[in-house]
N, C-alpha and C positions, 0 to 999 in steps of 0.2 A: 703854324709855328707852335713849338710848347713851350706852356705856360711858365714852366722849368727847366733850367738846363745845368747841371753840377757837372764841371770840368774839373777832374784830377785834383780833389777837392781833398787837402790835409787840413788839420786840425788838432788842438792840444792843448793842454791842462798845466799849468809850471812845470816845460818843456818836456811833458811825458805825451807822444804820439798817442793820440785817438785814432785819429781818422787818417789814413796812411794812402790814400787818393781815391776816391769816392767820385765816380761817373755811373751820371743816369738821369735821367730826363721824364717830366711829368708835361701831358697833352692835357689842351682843354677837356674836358668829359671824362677823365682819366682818374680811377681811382689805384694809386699804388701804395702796398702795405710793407713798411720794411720790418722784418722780423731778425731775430736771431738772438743768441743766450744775451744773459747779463752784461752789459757794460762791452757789449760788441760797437757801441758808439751809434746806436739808433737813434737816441737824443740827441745826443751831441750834434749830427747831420742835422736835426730839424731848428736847433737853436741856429745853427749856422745858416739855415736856408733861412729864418724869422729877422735873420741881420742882428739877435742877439750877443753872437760872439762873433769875431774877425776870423776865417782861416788863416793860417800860416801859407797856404799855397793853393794853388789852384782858382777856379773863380767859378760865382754863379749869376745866372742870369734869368729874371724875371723879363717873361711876354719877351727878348730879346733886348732886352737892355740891363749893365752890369747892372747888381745890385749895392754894389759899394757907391756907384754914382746916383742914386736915388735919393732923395729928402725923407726924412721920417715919415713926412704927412705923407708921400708919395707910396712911401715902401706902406706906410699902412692902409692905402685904398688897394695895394695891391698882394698884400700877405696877410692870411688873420691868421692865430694859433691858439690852440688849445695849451696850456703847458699841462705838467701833471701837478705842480704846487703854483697856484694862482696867486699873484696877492691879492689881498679883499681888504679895501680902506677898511674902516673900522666906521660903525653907524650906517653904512649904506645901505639902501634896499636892492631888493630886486631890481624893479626897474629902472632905478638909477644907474646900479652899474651893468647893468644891458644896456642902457641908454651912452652913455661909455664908448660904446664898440661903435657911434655914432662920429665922434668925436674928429676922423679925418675930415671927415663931411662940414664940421661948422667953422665959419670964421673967427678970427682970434677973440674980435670982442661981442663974437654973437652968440645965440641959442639953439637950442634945436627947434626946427621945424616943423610942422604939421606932416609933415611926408615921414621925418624921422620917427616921429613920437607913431606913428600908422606903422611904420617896419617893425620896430618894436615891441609894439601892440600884436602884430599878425604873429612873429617870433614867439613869444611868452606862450601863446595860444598854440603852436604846434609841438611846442616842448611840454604841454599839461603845465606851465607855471604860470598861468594866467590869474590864479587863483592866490599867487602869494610874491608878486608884486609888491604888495606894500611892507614886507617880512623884509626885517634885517637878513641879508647875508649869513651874518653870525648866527642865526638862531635857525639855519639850513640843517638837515640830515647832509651825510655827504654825497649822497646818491640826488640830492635836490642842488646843491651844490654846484657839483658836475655839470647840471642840464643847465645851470646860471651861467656859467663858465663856459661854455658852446656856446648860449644862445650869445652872449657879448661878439664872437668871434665869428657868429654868422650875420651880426648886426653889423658890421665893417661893408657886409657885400664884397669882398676881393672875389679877384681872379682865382687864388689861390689858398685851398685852407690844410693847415698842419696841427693834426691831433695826434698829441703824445699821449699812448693809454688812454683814449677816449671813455672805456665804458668800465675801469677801475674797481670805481666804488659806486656801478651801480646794478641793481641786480634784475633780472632777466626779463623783464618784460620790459624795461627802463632801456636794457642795453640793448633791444629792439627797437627801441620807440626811438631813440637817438640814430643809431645806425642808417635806421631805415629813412630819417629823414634828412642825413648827410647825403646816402643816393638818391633821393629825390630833387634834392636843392641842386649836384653837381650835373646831374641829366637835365634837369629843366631851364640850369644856369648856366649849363656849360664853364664850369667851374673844375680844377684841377684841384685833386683831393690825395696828399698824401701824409701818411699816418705809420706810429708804433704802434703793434698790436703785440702781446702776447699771447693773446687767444690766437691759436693757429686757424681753429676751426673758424671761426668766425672772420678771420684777414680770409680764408681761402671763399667763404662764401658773398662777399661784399667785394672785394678786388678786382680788378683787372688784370691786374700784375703784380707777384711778389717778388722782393728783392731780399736776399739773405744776406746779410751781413754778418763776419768773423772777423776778430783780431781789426778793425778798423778795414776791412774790404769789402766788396761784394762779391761773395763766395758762392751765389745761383742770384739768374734773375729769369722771368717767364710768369706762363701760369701755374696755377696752384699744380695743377698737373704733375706738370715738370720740377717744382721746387721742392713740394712736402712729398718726399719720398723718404722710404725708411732707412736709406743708405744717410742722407741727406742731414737727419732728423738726430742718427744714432753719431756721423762724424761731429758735428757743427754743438749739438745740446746733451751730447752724453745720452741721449733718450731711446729706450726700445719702446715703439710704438706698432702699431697697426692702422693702417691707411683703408677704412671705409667708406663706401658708397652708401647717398640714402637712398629711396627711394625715386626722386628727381635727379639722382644721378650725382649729387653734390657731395663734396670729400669730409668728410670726417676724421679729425687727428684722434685717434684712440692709444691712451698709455697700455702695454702690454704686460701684467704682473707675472713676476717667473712662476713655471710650474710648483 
């Protein structure tokens, strides 16, 4: 069964169509990246997959159950998200609002755990933030930020995790460090992992499957193979590029400057 299932899924902003029917389906182990220009409604899908906003039509379905019939507490053992603009209470540390992403997990008038407070602890330590724990929030670079921000939304354990812009603001050895250990957690978790990317190059090498989206549809769906082609690249983003291979054989979006 997958973890996801988006039927004929519209959506909209004071009654300006986004998302004009939106179908497609994330499997446990599954990692898929929706790409496409600006304001092609790739957030919009994930707020709508987080239960953040209501569609106007169509329906989605978590592990095979709607997701409008779920309880908060429910929906959040079973959906974690990255947004791109988090809020961040004001005074909190690190580990506190990691500790956070705990929260389906405890009962109304109780605490966290010894088991909680250990997930946590293992989290902070795979993101390199083990170290600044006790740091406000607010006194984060944005690229320390970010990894705060994921680690709360891997501290849920769902089924299912939705990164908008994952690696944003942080820079290349960060945006490896995170990455790599979204594919570790969804293979060793069997976890469904789907995400906005604008790095093409990087959705084609961490994905399983890209889906493009334009004007609120999905304009290609496949592997990077089949998706990031220069016909694809130049209709959809206005872009002339070059489609290279590395050495492992992995694609490369390369912008093409005129002669």
């Amino acid at each position: 069964m997958s973890v996801l299932v988006c039927s004929e899924v519209e959506a909209a902003y004071n009654g300006s169509r986004v998302l004009a029917g939106i179908t497609l389906h994330v499997d446990p182990c599954e990692w898929v990246a929706l790409i496409g220009p600006n304001g092609a409604g790739k957030s919009t899908l994930l707020r709508v997959v987080a239960g953040v906003m209501s569609p106007v039509a169509g329906q989605v379905k978590i592990d095979g159950v709607a997701l409008d019939s779920l309880t908060r507490r429910a929906a959040a053992r079973s959906v974690a998200m990255v947004p791109q603009t988090p809020t961040i209470p004001e005074g909190m540390t690190v580990r506190e609002y990691v500790l956070l992403g705990r929260t389906p997990y405890v009962s109304y008038w109780g605490s966290e755990s010894a088991d909680d407070i250990a997930t946590v602890t293992t989290i902070l330590g795979r993101l390199d933030l083990d170290q600044l724990g006790h740091r406000p929030m607010q006194a984060l670079s944005g690229g320390e930020r970010q990894r705060a921000v994921l680690a709360r939304a891997l501290a849920q354990e769902a089924g299912l995790l939705l990164l908008d812009e994952p690696t944003a603001a942080l820079d290349l050895g960060h945006q490896q460090q995170v990455l790599d250990h979204v594919d570790e957690l969804r293979r060793s978790s069997s976890i469904g992992v789907l995400s906005a990317m604008h790095d093409l190059t990087l959705a084609a090498h961490y994905a399983d499957r890209l889906v493009l989206i334009d004007n609120g549809l999905v304009a290609a769906s496949g592997p990077a193979s089949e998706v990031l082609t220069a016909e694809h690249l130049d209709a959809h983003f206005g872009a002339a590029v070059s489609i290279l291979h590395d050495a492992d054989g992995r694609l490369i979006v390369a912008p093409r400057r005129p002669a």
